[in-house]
N, CA, C and O of each residue as an XYZ file, in Angstrom:
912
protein
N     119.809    108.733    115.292
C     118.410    108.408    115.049
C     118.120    107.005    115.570
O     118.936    106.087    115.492
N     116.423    106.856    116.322
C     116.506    105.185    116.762
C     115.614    104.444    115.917
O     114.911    103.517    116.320
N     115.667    105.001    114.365
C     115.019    104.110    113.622
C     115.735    103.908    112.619
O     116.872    104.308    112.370
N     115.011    103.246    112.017
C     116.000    103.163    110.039
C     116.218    104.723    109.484
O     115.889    105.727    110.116
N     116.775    104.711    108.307
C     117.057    105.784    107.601
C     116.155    105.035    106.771
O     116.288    103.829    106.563
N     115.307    105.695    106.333
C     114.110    104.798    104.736
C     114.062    106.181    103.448
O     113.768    107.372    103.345
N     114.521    105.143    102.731
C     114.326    106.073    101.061
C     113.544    105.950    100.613
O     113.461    104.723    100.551
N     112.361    106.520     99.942
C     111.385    106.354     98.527
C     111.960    105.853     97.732
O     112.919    106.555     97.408
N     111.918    105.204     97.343
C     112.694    104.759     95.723
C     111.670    104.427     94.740
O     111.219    103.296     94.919
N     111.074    105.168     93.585
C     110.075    105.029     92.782
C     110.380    105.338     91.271
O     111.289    106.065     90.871
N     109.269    104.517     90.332
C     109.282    104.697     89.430
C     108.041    105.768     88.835
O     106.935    105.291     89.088
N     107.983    106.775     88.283
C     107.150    107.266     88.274
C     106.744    108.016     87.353
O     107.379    109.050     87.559
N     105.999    108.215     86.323
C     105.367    109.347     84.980
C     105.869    110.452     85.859
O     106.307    110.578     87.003
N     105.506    111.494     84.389
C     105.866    112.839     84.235
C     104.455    113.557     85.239
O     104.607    114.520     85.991
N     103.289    112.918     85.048
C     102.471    113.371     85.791
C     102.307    112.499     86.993
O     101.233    112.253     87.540
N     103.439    112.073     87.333
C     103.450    111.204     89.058
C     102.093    110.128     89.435
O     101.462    109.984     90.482
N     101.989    109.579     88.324
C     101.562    108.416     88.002
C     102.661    106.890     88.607
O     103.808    106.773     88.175
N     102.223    106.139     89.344
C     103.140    105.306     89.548
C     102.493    103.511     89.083
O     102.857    102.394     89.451
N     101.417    103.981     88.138
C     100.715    102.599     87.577
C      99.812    102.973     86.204
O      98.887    103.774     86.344
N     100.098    102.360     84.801
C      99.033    102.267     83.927
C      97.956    102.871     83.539
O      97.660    103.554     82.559
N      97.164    102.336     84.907
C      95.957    102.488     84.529
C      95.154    102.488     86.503
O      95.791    102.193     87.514
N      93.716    102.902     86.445
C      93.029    102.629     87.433
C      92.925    101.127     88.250
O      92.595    101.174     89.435
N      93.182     99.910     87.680
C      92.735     98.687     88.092
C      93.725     97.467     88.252
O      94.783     97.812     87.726
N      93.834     96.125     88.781
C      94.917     95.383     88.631
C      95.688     95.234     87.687
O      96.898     95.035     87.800
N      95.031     95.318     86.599
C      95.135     94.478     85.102
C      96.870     95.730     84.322
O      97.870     95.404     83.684
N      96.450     96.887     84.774
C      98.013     98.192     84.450
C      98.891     97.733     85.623
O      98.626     97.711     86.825
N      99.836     97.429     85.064
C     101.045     97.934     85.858
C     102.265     98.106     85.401
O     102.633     97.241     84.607
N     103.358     99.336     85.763
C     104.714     99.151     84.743
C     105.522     98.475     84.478
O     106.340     98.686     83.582
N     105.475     97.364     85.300
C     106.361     96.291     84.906
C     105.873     95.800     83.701
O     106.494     95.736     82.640
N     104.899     95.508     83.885
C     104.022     94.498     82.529
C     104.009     95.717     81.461
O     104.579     95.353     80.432
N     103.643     96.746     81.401
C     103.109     97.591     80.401
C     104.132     98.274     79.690
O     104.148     98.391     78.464
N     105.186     98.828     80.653
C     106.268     99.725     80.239
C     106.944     98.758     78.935
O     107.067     99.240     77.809
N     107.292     97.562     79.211
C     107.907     97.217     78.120
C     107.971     97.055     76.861
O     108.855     96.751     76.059
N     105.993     97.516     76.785
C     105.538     97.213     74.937
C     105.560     98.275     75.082
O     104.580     98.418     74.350
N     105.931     99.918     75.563
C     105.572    100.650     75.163
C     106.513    101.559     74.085
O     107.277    102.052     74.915
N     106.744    101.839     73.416
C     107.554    102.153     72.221
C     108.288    103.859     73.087
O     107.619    104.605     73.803
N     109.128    103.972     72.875
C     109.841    105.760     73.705
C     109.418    105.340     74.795
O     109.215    106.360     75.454
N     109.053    104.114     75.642
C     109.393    104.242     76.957
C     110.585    103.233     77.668
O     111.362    103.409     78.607
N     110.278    101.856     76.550
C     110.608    100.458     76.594
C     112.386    100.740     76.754
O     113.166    100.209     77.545
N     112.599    101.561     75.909
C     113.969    101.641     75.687
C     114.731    101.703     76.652
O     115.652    100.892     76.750
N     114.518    102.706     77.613
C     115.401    103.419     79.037
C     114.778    102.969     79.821
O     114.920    103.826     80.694
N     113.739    101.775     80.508
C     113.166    101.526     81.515
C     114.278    100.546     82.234
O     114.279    100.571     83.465
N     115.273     99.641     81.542
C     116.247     98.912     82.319
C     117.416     99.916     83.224
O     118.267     99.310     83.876
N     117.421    101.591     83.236
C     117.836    102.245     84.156
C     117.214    102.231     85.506
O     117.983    102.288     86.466
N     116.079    102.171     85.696
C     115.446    102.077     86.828
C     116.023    100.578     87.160
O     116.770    100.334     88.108
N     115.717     99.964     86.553
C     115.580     98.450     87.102
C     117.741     98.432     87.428
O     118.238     97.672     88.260
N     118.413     99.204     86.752
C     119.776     99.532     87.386
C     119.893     99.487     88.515
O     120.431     98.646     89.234
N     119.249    100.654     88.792
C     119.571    101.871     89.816
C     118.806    100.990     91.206
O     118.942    101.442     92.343
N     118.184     99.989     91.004
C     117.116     99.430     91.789
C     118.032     98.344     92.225
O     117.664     97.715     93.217
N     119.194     97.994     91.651
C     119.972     96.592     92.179
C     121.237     97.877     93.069
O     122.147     97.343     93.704
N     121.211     98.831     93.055
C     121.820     99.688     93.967
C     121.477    100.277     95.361
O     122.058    101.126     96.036
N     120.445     99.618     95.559
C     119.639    100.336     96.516
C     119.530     99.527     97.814
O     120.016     98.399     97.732
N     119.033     99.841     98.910
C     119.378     99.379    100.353
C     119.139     97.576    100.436
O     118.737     97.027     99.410
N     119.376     96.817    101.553
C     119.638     95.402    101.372
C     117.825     95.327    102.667
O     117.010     94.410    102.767
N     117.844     96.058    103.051
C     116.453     96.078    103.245
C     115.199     96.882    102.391
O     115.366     98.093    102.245
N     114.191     96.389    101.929
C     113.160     96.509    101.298
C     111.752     96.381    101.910
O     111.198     95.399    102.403
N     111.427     97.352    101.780
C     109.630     97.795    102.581
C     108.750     97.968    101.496
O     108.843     99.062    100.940
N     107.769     97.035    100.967
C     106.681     96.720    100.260
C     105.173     96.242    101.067
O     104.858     96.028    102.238
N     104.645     96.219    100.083
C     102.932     95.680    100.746
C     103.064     94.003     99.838
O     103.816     93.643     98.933
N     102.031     93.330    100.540
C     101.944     92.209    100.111
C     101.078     92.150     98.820
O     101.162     91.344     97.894
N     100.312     93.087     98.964
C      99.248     93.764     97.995
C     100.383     93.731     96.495
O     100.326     93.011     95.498
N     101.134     94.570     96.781
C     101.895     94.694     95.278
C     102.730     93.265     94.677
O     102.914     92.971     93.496
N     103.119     92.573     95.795
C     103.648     91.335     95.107
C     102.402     90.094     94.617
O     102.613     89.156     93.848
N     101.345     90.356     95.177
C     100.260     89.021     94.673
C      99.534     89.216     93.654
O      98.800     88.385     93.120
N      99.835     91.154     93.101
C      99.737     91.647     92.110
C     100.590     90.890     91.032
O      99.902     90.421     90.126
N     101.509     90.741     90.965
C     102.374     90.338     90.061
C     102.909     89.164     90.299
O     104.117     88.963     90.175
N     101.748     87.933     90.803
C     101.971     87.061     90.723
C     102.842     85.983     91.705
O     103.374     85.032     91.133
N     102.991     86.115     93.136
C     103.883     85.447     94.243
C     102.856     84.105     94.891
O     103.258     83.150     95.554
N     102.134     84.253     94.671
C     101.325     83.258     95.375
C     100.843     82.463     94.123
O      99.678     82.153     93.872
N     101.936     82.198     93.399
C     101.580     81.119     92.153
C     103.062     80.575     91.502
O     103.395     79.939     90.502
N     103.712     81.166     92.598
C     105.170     80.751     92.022
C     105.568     79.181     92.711
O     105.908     78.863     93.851
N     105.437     78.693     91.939
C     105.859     77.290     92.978
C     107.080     76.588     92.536
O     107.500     75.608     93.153
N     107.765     77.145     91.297
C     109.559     76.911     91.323
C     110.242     77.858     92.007
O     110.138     79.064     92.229
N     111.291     76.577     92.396
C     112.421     77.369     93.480
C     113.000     78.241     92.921
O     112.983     78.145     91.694
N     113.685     79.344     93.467
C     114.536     80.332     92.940
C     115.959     79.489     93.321
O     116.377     79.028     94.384
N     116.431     79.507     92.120
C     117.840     79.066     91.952
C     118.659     79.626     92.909
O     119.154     78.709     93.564
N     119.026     80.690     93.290
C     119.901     81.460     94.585
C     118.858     81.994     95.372
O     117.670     82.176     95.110
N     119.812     82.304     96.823
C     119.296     83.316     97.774
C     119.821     84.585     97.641
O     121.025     84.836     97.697
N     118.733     85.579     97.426
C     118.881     86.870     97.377
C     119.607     87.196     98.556
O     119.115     86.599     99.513
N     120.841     88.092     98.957
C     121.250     88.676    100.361
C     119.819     89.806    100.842
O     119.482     90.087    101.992
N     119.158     90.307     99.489
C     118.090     90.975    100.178
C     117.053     90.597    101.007
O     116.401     89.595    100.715
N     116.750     91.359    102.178
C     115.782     91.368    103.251
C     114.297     92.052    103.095
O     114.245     93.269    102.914
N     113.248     91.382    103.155
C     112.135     92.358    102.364
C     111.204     92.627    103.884
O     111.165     91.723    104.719
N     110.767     93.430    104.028
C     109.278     94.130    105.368
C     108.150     93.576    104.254
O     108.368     93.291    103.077
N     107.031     93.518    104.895
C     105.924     93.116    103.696
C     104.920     93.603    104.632
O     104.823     93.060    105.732
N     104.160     94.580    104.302
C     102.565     94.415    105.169
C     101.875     94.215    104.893
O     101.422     94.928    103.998
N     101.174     93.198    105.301
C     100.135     92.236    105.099
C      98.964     92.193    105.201
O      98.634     91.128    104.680
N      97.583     93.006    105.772
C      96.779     92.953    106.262
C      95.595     92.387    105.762
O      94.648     92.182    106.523
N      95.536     92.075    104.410
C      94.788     91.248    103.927
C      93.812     90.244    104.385
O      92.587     90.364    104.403
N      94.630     89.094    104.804
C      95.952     88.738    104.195
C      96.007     88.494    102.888
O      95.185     87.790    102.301
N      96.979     89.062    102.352
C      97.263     88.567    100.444
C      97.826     87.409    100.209
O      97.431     86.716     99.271
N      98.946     86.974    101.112
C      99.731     85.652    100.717
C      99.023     84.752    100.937
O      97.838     84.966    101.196
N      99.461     83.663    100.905
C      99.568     81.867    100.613
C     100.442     81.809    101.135
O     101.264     82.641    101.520
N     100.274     79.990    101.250
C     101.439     79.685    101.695
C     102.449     79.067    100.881
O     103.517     78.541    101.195
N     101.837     79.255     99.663
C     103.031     79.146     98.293
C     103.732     80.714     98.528
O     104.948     80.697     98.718
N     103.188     81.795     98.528
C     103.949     83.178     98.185
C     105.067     83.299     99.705
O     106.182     83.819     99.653
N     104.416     82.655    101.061
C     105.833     82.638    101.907
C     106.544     81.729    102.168
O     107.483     81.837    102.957
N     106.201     80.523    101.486
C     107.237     80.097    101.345
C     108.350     80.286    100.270
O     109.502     80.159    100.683
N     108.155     80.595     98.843
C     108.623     81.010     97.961
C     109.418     82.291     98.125
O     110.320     82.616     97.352
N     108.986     83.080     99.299
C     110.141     84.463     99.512
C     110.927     83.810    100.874
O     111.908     84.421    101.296
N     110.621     82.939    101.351
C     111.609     82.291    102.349
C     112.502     81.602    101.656
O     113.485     81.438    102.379
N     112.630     81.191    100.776
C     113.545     80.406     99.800
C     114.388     81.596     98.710
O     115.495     81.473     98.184
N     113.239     82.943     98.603
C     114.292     83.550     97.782
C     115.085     84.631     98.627
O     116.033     85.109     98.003
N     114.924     85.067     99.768
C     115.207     86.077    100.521
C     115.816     85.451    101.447
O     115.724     84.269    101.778
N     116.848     86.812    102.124
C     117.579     86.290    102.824
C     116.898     86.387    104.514
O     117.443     85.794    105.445
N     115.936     87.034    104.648
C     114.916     87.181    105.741
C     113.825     88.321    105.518
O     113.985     89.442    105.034
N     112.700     87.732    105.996
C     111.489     88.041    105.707
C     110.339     88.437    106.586
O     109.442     87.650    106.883
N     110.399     89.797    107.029
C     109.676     90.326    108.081
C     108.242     90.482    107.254
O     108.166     90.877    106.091
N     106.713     89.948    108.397
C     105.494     90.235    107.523
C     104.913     90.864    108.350
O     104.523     90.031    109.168
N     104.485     92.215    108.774
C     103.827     92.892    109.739
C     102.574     92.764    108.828
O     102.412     92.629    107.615
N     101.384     92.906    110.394
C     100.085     92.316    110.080
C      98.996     93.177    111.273
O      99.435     93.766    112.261
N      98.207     93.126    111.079
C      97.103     92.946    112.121
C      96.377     92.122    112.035
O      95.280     92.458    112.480
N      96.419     90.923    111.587
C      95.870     89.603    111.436
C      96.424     88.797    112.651
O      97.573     88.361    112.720
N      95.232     88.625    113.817
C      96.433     87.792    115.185
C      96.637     86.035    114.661
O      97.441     85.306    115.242
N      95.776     85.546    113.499
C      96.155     84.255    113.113
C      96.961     84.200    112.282
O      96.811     83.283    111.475
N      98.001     85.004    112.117
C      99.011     84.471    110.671
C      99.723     83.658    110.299
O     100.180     83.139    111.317
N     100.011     83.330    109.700
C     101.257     81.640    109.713
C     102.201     81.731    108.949
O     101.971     81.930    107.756
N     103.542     81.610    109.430
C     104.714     81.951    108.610
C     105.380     80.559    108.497
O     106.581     80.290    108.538
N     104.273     79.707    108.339
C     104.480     78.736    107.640
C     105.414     77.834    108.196
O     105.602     76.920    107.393
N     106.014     77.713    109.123
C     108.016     77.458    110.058
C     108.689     78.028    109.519
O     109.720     78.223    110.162
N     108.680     78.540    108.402
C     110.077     78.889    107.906
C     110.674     79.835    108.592
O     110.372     80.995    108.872
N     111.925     78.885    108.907
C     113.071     80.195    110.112
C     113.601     81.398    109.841
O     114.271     81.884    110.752
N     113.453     82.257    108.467
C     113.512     82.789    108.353
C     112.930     84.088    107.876
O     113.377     85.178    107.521
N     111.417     83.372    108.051
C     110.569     84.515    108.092
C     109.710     85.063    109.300
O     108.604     84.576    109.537
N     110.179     85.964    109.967
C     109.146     86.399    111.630
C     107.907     87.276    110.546
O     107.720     87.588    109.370
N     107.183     87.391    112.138
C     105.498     88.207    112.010
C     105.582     89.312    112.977
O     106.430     89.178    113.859
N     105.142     89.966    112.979
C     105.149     91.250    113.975
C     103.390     91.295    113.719
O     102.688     91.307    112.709
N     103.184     91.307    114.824
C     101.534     91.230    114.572
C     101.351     93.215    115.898
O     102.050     93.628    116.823
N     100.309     93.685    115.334
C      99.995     95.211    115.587
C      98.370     94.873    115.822
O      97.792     94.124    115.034
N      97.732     95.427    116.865
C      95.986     95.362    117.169
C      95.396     96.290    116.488
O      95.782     97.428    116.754
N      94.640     96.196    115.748
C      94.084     96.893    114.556
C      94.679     97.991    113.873
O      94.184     98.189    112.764
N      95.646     98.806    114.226
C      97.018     99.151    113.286
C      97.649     99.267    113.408
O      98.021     99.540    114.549
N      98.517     99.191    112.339
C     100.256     99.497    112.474
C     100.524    100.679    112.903
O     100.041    101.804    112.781
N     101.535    100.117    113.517
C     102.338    101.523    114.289
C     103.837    101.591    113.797
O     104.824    100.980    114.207
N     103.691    102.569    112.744
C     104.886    102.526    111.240
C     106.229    103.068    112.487
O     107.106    102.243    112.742
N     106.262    104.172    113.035
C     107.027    104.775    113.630
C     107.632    103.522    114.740
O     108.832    103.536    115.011
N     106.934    102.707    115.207
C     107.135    101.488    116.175
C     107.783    100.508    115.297
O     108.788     99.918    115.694
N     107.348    100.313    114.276
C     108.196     99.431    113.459
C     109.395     99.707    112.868
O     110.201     98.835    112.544
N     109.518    100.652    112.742
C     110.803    101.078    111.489
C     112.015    101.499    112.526
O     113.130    101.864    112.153
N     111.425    101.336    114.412
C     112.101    101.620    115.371
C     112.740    100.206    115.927
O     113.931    100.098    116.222
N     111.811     99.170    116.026
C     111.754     98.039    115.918
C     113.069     97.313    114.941
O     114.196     96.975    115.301
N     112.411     97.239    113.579
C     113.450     97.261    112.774
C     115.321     97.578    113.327
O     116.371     96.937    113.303
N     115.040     98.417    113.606
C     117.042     99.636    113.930
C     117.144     98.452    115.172
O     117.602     97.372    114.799
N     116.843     98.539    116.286
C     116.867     97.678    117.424
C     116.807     96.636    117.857
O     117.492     96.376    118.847
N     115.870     95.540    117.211
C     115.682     94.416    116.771
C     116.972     93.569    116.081
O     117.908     92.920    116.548
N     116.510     93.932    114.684
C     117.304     93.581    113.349
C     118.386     94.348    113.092
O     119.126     94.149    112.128
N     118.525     95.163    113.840
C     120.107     96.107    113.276
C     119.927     96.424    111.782
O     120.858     96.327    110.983
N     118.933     96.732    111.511
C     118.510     97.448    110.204
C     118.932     99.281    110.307
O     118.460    100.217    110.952
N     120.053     99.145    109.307
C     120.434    100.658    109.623
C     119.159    101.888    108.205
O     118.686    103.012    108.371
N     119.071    101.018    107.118
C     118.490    101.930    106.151
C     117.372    101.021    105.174
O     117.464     99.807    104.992
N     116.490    101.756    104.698
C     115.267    100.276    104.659
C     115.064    101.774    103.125
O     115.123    103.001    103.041
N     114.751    100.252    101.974
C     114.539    101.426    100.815
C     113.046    100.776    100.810
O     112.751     99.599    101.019
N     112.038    102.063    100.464
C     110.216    101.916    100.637
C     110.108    102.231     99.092
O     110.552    103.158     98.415
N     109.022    100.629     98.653
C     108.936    100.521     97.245
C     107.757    100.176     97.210
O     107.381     99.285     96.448
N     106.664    101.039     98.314
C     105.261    100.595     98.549
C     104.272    101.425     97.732
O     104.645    102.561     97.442
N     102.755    100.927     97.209
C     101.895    101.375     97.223
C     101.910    103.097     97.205
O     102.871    103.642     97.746
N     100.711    104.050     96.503
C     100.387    105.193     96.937
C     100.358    105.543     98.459
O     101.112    106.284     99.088
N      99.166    104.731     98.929
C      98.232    105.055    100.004
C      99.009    104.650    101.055
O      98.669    105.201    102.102
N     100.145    103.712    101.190
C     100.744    103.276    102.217
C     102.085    104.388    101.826
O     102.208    105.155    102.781
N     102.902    104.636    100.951
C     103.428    106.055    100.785
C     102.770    106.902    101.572
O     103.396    106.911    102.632
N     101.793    107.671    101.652
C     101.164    108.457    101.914
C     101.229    108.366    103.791
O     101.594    109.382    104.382
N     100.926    107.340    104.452
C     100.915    107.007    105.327
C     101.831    107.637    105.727
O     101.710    108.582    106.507
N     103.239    107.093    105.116
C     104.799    106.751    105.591
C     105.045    108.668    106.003
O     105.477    109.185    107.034
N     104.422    109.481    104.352
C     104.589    110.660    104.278
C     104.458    111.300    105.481
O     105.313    111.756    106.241
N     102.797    111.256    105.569
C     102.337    111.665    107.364
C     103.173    111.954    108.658
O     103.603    112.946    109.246
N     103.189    110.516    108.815
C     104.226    110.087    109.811
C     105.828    110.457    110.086
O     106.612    109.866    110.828
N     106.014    111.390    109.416
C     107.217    111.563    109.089
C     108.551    110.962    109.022
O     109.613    111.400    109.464
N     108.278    109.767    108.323
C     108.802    108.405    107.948
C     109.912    108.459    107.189
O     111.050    108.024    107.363
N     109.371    109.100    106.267
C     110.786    109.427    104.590
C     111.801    110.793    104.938
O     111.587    111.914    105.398
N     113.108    109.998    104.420
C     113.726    110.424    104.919
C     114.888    110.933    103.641
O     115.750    111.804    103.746
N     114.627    110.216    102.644
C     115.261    110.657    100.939
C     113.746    110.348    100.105
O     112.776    109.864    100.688
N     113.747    110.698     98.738
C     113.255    110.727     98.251
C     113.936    110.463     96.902
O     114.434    111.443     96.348
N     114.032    109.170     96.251
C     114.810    108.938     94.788
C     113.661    108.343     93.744
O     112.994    107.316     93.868
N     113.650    109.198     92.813
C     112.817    109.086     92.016
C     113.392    108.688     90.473
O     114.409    109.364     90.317
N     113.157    107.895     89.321
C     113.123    107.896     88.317
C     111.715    107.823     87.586
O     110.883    106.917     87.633
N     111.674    109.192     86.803
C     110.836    109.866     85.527
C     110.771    108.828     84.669
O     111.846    108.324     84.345
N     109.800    108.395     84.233
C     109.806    107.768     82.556
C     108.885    108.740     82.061
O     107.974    109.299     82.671
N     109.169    108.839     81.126
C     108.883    109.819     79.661
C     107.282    109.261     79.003
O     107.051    108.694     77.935
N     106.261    109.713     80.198
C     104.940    109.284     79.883
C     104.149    109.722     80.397
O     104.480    109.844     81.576
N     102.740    110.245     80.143
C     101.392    110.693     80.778
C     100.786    110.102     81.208
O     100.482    109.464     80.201
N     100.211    109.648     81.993
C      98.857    108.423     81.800
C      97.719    109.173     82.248
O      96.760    108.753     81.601
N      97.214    110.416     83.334
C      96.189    110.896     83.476
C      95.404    110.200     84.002
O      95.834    109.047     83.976
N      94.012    110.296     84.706
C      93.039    110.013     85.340
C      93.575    110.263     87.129
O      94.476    109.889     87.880
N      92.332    111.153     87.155
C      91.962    110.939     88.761
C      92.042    109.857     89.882
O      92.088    110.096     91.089
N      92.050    108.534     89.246
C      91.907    107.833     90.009
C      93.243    106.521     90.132
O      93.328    105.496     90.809
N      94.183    107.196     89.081
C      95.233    106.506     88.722
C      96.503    106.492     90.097
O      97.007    107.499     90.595
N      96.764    105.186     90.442
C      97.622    105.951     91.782
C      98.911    106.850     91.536
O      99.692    106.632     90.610
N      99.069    107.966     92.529
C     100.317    108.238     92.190
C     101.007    107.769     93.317
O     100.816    106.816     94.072
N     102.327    109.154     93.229
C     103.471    108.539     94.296
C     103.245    108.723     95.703
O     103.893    108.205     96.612
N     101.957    109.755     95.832
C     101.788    109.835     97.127
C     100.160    109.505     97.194
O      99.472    110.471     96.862
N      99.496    108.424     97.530
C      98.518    109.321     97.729
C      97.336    108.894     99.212
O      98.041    109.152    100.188
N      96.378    108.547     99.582
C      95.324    108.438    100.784
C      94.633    109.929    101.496
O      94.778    110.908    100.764
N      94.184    110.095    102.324
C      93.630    110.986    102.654
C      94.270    112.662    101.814
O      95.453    112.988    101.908
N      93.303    113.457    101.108
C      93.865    114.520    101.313
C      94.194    115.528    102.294
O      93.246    115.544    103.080
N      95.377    116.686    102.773
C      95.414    117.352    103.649
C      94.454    118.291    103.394
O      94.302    118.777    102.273
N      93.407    118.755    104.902
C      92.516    120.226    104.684
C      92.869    120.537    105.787
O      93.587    119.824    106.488
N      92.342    121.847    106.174
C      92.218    122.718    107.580
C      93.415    123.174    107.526
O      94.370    122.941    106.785
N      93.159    124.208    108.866
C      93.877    124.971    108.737
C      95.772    124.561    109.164
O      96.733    125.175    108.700
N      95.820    123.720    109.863
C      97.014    123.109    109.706
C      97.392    122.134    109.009
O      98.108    121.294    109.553
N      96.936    121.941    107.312
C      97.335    121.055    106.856
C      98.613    121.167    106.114
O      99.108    120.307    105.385
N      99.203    122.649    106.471
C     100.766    122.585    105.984
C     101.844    121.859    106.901
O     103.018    121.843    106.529
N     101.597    121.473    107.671
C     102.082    120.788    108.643
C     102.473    119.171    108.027
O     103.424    118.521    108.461
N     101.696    118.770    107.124
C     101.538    117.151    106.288
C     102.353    117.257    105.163
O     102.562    116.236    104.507
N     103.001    118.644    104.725
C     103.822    118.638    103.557
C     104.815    118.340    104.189
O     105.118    118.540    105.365
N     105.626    117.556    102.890
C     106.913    116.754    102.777
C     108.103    117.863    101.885
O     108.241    117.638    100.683
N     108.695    118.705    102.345
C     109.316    120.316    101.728
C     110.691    119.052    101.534
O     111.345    118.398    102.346
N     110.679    119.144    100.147
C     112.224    118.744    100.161
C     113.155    119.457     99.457
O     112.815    120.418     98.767
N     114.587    119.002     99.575
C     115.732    119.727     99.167
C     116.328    118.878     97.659
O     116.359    117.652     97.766
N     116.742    119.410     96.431
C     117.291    118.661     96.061
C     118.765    118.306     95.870
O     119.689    119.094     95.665
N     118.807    117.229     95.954
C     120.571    116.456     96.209
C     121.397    116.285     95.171
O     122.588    116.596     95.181
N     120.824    115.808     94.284
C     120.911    115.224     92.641
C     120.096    115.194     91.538
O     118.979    114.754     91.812
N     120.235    115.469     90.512
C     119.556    115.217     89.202
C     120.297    115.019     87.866
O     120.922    115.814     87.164
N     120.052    113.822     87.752
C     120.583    113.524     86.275
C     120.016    113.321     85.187
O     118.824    113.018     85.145
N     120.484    113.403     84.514
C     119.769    113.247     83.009
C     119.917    111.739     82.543
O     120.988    111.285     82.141
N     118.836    111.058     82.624
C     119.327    109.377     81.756
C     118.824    109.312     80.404
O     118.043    110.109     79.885
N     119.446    108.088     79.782
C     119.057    108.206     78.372
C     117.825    107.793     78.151
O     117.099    107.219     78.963
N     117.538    108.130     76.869
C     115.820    107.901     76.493
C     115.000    108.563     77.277
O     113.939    108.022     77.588
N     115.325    109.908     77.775
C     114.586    111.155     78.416
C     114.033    110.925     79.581
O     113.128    111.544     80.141
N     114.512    110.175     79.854
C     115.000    109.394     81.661
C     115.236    110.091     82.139
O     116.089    110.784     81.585
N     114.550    110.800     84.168
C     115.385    111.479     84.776
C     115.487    110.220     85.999
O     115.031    109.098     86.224
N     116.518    111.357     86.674
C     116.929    110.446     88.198
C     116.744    111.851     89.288
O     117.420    112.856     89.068
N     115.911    111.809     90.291
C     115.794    113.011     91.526
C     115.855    112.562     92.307
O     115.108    111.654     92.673
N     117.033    113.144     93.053
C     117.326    112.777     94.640
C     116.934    113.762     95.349
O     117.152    114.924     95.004
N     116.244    113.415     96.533
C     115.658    114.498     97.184
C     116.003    114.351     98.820
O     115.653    113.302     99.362
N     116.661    115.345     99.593
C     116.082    114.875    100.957
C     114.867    115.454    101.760
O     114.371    116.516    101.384
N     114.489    114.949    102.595
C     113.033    115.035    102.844
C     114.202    116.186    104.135
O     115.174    115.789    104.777
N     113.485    117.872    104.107
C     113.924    118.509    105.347
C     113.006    118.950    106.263
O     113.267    119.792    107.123
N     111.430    118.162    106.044
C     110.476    118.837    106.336
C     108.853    118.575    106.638
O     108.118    119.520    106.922
C-alpha cells in the first residue's frame, strides 16, 4: 500500500453517540466522569488509547475544544507521539502551536489557509491544500514523506465521514460506554452528508469483525476491519 494503514479509534455510546450533547459545552472527557455506571470503566478506553499508533490524526477543532490555545505551562516531557491536525479554521494560536511543539514529538498542521504560521518551531511543518484537502494525497504524503507506516484517526463526525467516503479507514476499533444520549443532532461516529441515489451503496463501509471483548463496567471493545 502507498499510504498509511489508519485506524478509527473511538469512544462511543450504545447509540453511536460520540459527544454529550448537541453544542461545545458536552463532551466525554468532561462529562463521562461525573457520570455514575459510566465513570467507573471509562479509564479502559483511556488504556487502550496509550496502545495505539505513534501517529495521531485529529482536527484542530477538537483540541481548542478542550482547551490548547490557553495552555501556556510547559509540558514536563516530550511525548514520542506525532499528531496530523487539520486546521482550516484556523482554530489555533500561537500559544496552542507552540504548546504541541513542546509536547509532541512532531507536528504536521494541514490547512487551506495559504497564511499559516507555525510559529519556527522546527518541529512543526504545514502542508497547505487550495481550497481542499486532498485526504487520499495526504495520508500518501504522510507513508512517503514521513515514513509514517500507520496513523490512528481520533477525528470529529463529519471529518470521519469524509475519511469514510474516501476510502480512507482501514480498521475500525471501537470502545462502547454503557450510555444513551439521543438527539438528532448529537454527533455520532460517522457523520456529514447523507448517502442517496441510486449508487449510494457504494459509500458503505461493510466491515468484518476481528475482535470483541467484554470490559468491565459493561464496557465493550470492537475491532473491525474495514473490507469494503
Amino acid at each position: 500500500m502507498d499510504r498509511t494503514i489508519n485506524t478509527l479509534f473511538m469512544l462511543m455510546t450504545v447509540d453511536g453517540k460520540i459527544s454529550t450533547g448537541a453544542d461545545d459545552q458536552c463532551d466525554v472527557d468532561t462529562d463521562f466522569p461525573t457520570l455514575p455506571g459510566v465513570a467507573e470503566g471509562l479509564h479502559q478506553y483511556y488504556d487502550l488509547e496509550q496502545h495505539t499508533d505513534l501517529w495521531s490524526f485529529n482536527s484542530a477543532r477538537v483540541l481548542t475544544k478542550i482547551g490548547f490555545n490557553t495552555r501556556t505551562t510547559p509540558p514536563s516531557n516530550r511525548s514520542p507521539v506525532s499528531f496530523v491536525l487539520v486546521d482550516n479554521g484556523p482554530h489555533f494560536n500561537q500559544t496552542a502551536i507552540h504548546y504541541l511543539s513542546a509536547l509532541l514529538r512532531r507536528v504536521v498542521i494541514v490547512t487551506t489557509q495559504p497564511s499559516y504560521h507555525a510559529y519556527d518551531c522546527d518541529n512543526v511543518d504545514v502542508i497547505h491544500y487550495d481550497r481542499r484537502i486532498d485526504f487520499t494525497d495526504l495520508f500518501t504524503r504522510l507513508h512517503s514523506c514521513y515514513g509514517v507506516e500507520r496513523v490512528t484517526i481520533q477525528s470529529g463526525g463529519t471529518l470521519n465521514g469524509i475519511l469514510l467516503r474516501a476510502k480512507l479507514l482501514d480498521f475500525v476499533n471501537i470502545v462502547v460506554a454503557p450510555v444513551l444520549v439521543g438527539g438528532s443532532t448529537v454527533s455520532t461516529l460517522i457523520d456529514g452528508p447523507s448517502p442517496t441515489g441510486p449508487g449510494h451503496l457504494a459509500d458503505l463501509g461493510v466491515l468484518q469483525l476481528r475482535d470483541c471483548r467484554v470490559l468491565q463496567h459493561s464496557y465493550l471493545n470492537l475491532i473491525y476491519q474495514v473490507v469494503k
